[in-house]
C-alpha positions as CSV (number, residue, x, y, z in Angstrom):
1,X,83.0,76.6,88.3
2,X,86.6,76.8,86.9
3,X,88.2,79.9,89.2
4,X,91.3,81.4,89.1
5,X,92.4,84.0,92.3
6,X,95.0,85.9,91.6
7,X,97.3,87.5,94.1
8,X,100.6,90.0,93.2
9,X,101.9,89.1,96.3
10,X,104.7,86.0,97.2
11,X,102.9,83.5,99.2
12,X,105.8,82.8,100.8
13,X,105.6,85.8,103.1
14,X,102.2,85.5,104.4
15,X,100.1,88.5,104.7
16,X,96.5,89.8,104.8
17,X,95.6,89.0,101.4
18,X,98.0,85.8,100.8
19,X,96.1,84.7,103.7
20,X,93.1,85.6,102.5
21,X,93.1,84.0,98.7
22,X,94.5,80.2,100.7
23,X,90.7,80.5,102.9
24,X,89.1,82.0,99.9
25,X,91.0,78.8,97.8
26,X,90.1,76.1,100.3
27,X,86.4,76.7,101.1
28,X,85.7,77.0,97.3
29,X,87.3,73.6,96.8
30,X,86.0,71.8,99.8
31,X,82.4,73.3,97.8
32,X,83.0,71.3,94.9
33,X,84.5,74.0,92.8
34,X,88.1,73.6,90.8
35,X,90.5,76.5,92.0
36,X,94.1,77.6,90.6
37,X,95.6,80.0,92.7
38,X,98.4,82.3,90.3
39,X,101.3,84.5,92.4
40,X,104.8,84.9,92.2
41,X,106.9,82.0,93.8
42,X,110.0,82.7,95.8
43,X,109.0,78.9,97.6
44,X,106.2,76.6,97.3
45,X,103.7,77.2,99.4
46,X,102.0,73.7,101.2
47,X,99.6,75.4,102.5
48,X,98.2,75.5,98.9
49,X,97.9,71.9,98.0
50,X,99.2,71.1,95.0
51,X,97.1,74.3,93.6
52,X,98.8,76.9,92.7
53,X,100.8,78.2,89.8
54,X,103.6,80.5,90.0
55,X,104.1,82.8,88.0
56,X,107.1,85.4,88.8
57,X,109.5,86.1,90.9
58,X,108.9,88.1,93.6
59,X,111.7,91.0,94.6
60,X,111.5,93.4,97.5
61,X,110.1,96.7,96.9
62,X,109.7,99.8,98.9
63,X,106.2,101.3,99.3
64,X,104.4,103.4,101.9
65,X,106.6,102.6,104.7
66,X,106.3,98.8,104.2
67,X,107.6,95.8,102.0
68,X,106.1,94.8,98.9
69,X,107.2,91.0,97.4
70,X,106.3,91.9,93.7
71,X,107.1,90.8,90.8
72,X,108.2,93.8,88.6
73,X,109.0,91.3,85.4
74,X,107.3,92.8,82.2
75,X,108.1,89.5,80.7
76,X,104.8,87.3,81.8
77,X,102.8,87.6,79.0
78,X,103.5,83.8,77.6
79,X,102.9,82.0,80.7
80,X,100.0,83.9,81.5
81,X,98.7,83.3,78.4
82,X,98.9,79.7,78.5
83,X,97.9,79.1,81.7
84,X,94.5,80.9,80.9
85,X,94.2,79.3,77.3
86,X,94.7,76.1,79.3
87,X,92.8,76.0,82.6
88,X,90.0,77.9,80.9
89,X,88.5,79.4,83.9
90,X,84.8,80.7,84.2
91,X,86.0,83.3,86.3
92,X,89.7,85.1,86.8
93,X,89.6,86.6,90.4
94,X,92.3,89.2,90.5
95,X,93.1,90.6,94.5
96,X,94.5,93.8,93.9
97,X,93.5,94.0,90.4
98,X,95.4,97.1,89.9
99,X,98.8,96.4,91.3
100,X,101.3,95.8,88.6
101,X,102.7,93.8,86.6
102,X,101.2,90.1,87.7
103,X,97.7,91.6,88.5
104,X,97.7,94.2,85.4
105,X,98.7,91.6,82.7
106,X,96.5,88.8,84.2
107,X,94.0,91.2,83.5
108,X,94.7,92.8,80.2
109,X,95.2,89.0,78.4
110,X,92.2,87.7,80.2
111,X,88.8,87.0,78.1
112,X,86.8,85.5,80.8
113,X,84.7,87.1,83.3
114,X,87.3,89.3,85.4
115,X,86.5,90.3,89.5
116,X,88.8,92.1,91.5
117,X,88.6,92.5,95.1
118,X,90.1,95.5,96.9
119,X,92.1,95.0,100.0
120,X,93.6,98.4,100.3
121,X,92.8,101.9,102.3
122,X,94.6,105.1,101.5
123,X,97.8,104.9,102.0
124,X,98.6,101.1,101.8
125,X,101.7,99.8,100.5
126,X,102.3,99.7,96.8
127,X,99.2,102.0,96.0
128,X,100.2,105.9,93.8
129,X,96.1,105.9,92.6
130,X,96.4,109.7,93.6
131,X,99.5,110.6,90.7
132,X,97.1,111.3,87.3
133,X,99.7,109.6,85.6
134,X,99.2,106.5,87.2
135,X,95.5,106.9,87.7
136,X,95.1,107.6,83.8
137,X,96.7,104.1,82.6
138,X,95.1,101.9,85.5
139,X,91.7,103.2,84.5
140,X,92.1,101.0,81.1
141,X,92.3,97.8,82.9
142,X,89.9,98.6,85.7
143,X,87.4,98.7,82.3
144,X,87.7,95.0,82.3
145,X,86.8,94.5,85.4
146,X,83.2,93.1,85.1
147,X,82.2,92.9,88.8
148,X,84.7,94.7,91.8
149,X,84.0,93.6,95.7
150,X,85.5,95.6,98.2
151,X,86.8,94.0,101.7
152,X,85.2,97.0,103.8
153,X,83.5,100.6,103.6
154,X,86.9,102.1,104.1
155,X,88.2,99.7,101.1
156,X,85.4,100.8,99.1
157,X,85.7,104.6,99.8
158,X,89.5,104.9,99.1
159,X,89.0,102.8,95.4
160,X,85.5,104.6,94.1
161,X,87.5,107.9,95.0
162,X,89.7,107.2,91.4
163,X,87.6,105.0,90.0
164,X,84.2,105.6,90.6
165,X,81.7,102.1,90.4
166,X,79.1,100.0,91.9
167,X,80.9,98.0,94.8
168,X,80.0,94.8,96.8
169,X,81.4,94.5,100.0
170,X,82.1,91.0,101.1
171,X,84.2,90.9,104.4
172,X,87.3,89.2,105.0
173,X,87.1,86.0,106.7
174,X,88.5,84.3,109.9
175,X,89.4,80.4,110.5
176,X,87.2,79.6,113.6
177,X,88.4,75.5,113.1
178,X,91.9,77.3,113.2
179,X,91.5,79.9,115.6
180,X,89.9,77.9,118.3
181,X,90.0,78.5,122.0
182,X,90.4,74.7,122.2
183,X,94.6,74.8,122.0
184,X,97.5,75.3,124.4
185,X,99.4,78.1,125.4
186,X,102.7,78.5,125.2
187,X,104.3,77.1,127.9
188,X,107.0,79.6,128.6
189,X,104.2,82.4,128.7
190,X,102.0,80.5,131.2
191,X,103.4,81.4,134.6
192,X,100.4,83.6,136.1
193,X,101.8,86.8,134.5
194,X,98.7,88.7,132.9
195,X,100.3,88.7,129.0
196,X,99.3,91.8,126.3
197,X,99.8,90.7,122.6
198,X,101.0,92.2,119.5
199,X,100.8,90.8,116.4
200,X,101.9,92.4,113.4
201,X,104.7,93.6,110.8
202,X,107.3,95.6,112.6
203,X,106.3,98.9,110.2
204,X,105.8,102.4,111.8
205,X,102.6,101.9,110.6
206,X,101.6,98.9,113.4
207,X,102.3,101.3,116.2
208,X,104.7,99.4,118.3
209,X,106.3,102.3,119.5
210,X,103.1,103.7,121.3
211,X,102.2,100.2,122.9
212,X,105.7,100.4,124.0
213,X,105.7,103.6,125.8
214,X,101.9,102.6,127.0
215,X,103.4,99.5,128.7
216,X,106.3,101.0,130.4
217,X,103.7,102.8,132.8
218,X,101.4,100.0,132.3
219,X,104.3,97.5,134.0
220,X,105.0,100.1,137.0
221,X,101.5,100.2,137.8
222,X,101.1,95.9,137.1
223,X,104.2,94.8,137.7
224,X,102.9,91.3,137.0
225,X,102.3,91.4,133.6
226,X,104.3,91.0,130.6
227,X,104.2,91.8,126.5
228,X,105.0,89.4,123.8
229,X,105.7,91.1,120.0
230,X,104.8,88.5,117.5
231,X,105.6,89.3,114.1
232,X,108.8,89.9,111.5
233,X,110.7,93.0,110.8
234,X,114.8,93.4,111.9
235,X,115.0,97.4,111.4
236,X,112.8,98.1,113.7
237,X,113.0,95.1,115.7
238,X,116.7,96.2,116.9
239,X,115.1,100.0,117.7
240,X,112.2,99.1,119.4
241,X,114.6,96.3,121.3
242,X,117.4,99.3,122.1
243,X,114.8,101.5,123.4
244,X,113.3,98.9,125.7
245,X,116.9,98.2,127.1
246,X,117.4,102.1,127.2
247,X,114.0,102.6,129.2
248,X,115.1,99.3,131.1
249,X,111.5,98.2,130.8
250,X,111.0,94.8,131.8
251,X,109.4,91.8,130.4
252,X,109.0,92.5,127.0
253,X,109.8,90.0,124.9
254,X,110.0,90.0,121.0
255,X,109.0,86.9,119.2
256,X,109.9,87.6,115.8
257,X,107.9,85.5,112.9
258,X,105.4,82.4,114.5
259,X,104.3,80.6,111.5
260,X,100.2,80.1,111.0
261,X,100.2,76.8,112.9
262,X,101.4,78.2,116.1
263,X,99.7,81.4,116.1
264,X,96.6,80.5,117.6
265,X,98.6,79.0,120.9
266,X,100.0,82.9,121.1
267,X,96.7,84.5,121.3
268,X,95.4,82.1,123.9
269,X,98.5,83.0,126.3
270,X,97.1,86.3,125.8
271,X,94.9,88.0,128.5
272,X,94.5,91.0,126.2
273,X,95.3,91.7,122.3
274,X,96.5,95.3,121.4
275,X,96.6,96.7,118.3
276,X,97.8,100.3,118.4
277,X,98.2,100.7,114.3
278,X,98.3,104.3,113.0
279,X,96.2,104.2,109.7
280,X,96.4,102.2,106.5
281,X,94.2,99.2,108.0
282,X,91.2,98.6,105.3
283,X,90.1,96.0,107.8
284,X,90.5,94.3,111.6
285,X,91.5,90.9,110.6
286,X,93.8,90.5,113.1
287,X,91.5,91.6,115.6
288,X,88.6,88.6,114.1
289,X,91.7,86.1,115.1
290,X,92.2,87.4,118.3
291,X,88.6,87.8,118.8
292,X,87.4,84.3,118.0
293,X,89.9,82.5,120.4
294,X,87.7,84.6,123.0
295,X,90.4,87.0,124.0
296,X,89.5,91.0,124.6
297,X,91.1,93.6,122.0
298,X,92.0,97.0,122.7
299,X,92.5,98.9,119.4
300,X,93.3,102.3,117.9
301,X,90.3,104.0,116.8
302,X,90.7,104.0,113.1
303,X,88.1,103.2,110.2
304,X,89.4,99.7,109.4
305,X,89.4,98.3,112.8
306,X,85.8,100.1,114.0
307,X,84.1,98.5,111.1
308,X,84.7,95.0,112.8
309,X,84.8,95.9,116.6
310,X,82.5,98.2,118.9
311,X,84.1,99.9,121.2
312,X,83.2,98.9,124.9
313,X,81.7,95.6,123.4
314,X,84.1,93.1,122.0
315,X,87.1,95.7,123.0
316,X,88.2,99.1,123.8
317,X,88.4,101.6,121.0
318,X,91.2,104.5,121.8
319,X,92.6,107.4,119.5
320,X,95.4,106.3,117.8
321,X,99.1,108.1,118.8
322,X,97.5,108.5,122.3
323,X,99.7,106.9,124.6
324,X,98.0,107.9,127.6
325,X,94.3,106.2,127.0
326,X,96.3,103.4,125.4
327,X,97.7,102.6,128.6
328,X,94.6,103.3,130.7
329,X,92.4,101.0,128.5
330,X,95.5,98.4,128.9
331,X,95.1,98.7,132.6
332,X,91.0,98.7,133.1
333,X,90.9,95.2,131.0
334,X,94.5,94.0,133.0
335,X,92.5,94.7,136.2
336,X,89.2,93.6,135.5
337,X,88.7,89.6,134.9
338,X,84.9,89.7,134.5
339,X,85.2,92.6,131.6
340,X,87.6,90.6,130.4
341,X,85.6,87.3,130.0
342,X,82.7,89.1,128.9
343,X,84.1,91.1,125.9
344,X,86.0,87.9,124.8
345,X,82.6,86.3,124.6
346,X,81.1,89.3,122.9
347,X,84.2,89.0,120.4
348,X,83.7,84.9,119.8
349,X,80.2,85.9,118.9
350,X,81.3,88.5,116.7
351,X,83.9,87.0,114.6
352,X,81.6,83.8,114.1
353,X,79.5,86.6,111.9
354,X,83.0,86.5,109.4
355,X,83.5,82.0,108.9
356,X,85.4,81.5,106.0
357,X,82.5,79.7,104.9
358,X,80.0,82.2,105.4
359,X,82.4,84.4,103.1
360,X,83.0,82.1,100.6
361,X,79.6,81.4,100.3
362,X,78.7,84.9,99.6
363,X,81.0,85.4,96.8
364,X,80.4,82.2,95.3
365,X,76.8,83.9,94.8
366,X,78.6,87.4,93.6
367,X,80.3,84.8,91.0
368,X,77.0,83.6,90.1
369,X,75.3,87.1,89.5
370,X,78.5,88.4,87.5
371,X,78.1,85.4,85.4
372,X,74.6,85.6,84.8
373,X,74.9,89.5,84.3
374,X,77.5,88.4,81.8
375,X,76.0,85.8,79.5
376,X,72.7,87.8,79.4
377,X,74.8,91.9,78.8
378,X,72.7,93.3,81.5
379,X,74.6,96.0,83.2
């Protein structure tokens, strides 16, 4: 098959669904299949090989408490139209099929067969489905969607509820050749402190200011242990870093952006991965990655992250906002080895359920059934 994946967002800033489309990409080619990915283009991304097409140029934009790297251009009609009168795809796979303009015009000028996956939960960056304005003019191109996979039951709940259709839920995926127990920690990190891990955008969102206050009684209660903040964000970075001066809590220490490569070595210095997010998380994806390099999770309690971990299984499941059982969950898994070994080898089992190649097989057969439903008109 000739497939295009489409994503509105700059694959220079890797995210959740940049990330998602490169797997999506490279287990379709290494199946035989010819792939384009199309996205805006701030810098060309290696990690694409030689495969992708950029169209746009991605800007900043404001949404929901986060970042968005969009294009906003209304002028893309004439590449668009002849990269697709070009590459003559079988199928044009739009992520975020309703976020404008890339995504939009892809798919009003496209005459192929058209999917669109949906990443989002309420409240996700970029996402108004709830204005009628809005909702009115983005019900014209979901029409030309002919099939519509949704990343989770959350995913799926938050798009039917403004534009009501049949859904297939194919899960994200997780690299287990990438996210292998079988690399070295970082060095720095390895000196018999008991490490917690954070990885994530620096948003209000992620919940960095709970883990925070968590792990300042966590530290006087363990004074040998020690939390590393991996991911980007310089607002928030300098508030979170003036209140852990302020509160003089020791031995936190902020990363700032690891690129994909080196990731994997920061989840195996961790003894346990935390993810105290607030809301907005369609899916745990983070918490696959930690899970597959065998580590234990403790995670707010939020309809994303339970559809991929059990609480007391993998991980420990805790309200989100409550400090208080954030930092007791912390401390049982900080103070217990065995349950520690135990739920990271419930979690490698887990997260081999979501191989990028398990995934991409499953929606290589939801191309084939779209196709088939296509050329014959059957509903």
């Amino acid at each position: 098959m000739r497939i295009a994946l489409v994503s509105p967002y700059d694959f220079s800033y890797p995210g959740g669904v940049t990330n998602h489309i490169t797997s999506l990409a490279r287990c379709l080619r290494q199946m035989g299949h010819y792939v384009r990915v199309i996205g805006p283009d701030s810098q060309i991304a290696p990690s694409l090989n030689g495969c992708f097409i950029p169209i746009g140029k991605p800007r900043p934009v404001p949404a929901s408490g986060s970042i968005c790297r969009v294009t906003i251009s209304p002028w893309l009609s004439p590449k668009i139209k002849e990269t697709l009168a070009r590459e003559k795809f079988d199928i044009v796979h739009l992520h975020e099929p309703l976020m404008p303009m890339l995504c939009t015009t892809v798919l009003r000028l496209s005459n192929t067969v058209n999917i669109g996956t949906f990443h989002a939960h309420a409240g996700s960056p970029g996402y108004d489905f709830g204005r009628p304005v809005s909702t009115f003019f983005l019900k014209r191109w979901f029409s030309r969607l002919d099939g519509r996979i949704a990343v989770s039951r959350p995913a799926q709940q938050f798009a039917s509820k403004y534009f009501p259709d049949d859904y297939t839920i194919i899960p994200n995926g997780v690299d287990l050749e990438h996210f292998s127990p079988d690399v070295a920690p970082v060095e720095r990190f390895s000196d018999g402190k008991l490490n917690i891990l954070f990885v994530g955008r620096l948003e209000k969102r992620k919940g960095l200011n709970y883990l925070l206050a968590a792990y300042r009684r966590v530290k006087k209660e363990m004074p040998e242990c020690r939390l590393i903040v991996v991911g980007p964000g310089t607002r928030l970075r300098s508030k979170y870093e003036k209140t852990v001066s302020h509160e003089d809590i020791k031995d936190v220490v902020f990363v700032g952006r690891v690129n994909h490569e080196e990731l994997p070595r920061y989840y195996q210095t961790a003894d346990v991965f935390c993810s105290p997010a607030t809301s907005r998380e369609s899916f745990g994806i983070i918490l696959l990655e930690a899970m597959a390099m065998g580590k234990p999770v403790v995670a707010s309690n939020i309809e994303g992250y339970a559809s991929v971990l059990t609480g007391g299984e993998e991980g420990l499941l805790v309200p989100p906002r409550d400090i208080k059982q954030l930092g007791d969950s912390l401390l049982t898994l900080l103070t217990d080895p065995a349950m520690r070994r135990q739920m990271g080898e419930k979690g490698q089992v887990t997260a081999a359920r979501y191989s990028w190649q398990h995934v991409a097989r499953q929606v290589c057969e939801y191309y084939q059934k779209v196709l088939k439903q296509a050329s014959t008109g059957s509903p």
